[in-house]
Each structure stands twice: as structure tokens, then as C-alpha cells.
C-alpha positions as CSV (number, residue, x, y, z in Angstrom):
1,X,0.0,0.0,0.0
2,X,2.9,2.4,-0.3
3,X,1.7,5.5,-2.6
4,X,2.3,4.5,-6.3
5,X,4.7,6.2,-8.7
6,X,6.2,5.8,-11.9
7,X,8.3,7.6,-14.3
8,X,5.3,10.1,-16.4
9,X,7.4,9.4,-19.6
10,X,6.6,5.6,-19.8
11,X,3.1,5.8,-18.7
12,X,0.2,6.3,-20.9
13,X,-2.6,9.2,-19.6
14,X,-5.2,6.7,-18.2
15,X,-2.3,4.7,-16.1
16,X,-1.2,8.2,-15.1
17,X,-5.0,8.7,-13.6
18,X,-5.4,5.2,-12.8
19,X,-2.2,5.7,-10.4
20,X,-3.9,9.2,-9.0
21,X,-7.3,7.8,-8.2
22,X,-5.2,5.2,-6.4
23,X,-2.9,7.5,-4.4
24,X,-6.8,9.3,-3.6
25,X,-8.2,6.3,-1.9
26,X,-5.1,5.6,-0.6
27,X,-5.0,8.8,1.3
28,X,-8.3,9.0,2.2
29,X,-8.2,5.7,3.4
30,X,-5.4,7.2,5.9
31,X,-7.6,10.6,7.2
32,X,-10.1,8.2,8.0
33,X,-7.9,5.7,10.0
34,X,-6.7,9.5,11.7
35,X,-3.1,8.7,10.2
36,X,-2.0,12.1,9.8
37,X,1.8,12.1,8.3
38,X,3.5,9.4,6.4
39,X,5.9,9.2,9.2
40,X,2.9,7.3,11.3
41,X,1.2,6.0,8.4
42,X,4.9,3.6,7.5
43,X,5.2,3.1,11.4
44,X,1.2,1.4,11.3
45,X,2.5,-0.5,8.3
46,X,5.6,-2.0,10.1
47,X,3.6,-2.6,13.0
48,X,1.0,-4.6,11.2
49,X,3.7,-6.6,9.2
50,X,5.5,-7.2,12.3
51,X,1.9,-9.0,13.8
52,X,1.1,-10.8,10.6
53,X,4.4,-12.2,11.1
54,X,3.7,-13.6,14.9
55,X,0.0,-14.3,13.9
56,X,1.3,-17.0,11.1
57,X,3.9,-18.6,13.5
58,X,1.3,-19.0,16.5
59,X,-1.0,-20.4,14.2
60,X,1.3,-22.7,12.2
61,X,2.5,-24.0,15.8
62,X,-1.5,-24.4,16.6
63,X,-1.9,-26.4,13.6
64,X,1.1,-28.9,14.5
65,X,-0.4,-29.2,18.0
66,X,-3.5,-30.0,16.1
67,X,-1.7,-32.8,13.8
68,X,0.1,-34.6,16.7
């Protein structure tokens, strides 16, 4: 979900505003949540990373409690 980019030479016009609408929602998406600066918004992203990571290891241990 990091904002999207790309060079404006090798894009065509309707990636260009496909990319825009995207970086819209994207943003709105983040005054809604009450993320204010990118600075918090890449903290709640490592954060969230960092707990998908523990949430697949405690259930993969859960499942091989489960098979034994």
C-alpha cells in the first residue's frame, strides 16, 4: 500500500489517472484511519507486518499441536 509512482514518460494518460485515483483512496483511506503524516502511516505499516508475522507462527504451531 505504499503510494504508487512511476516515471510520467513511460506511462500512458489513463495509467497516469489510474495511479492518481489510487494514491486518492489511498489517502483517504489514511484521514479516515486519523493517520495524519506518512511518518505514522509507515510506522502502522511495520507494525501490522511485524503481527502478521507472529499471527502466522502461533497459528502454524497451533496447527502442528493439532496434527500430533
Amino acid at each position: 500500500m505504499f503510494l504508487y509512482h512511476g516515471s510520467p514518460r513511460r506511462k500512458t494518460l489513463c495509467q497516469r489517472a489510474s495511479i492518481k485515483k489510487k494514491n486518492e483512496i489511498l489517502m483517504g483511506i489514511l484521514e479516515i484511519l486519523g493517520v495524519r503524516s506518512l511518518k505514522s502511516f509507515f510506522c502502522l505499516r511495520i507494525f501490522m507486518f511485524l503481527f502478521l508475522r507472529i499471527a502466522k507462527k502461533y497459528v502454524h504451531l497451533y496447527k502442528k499441536k493439532i496434527d500430533l
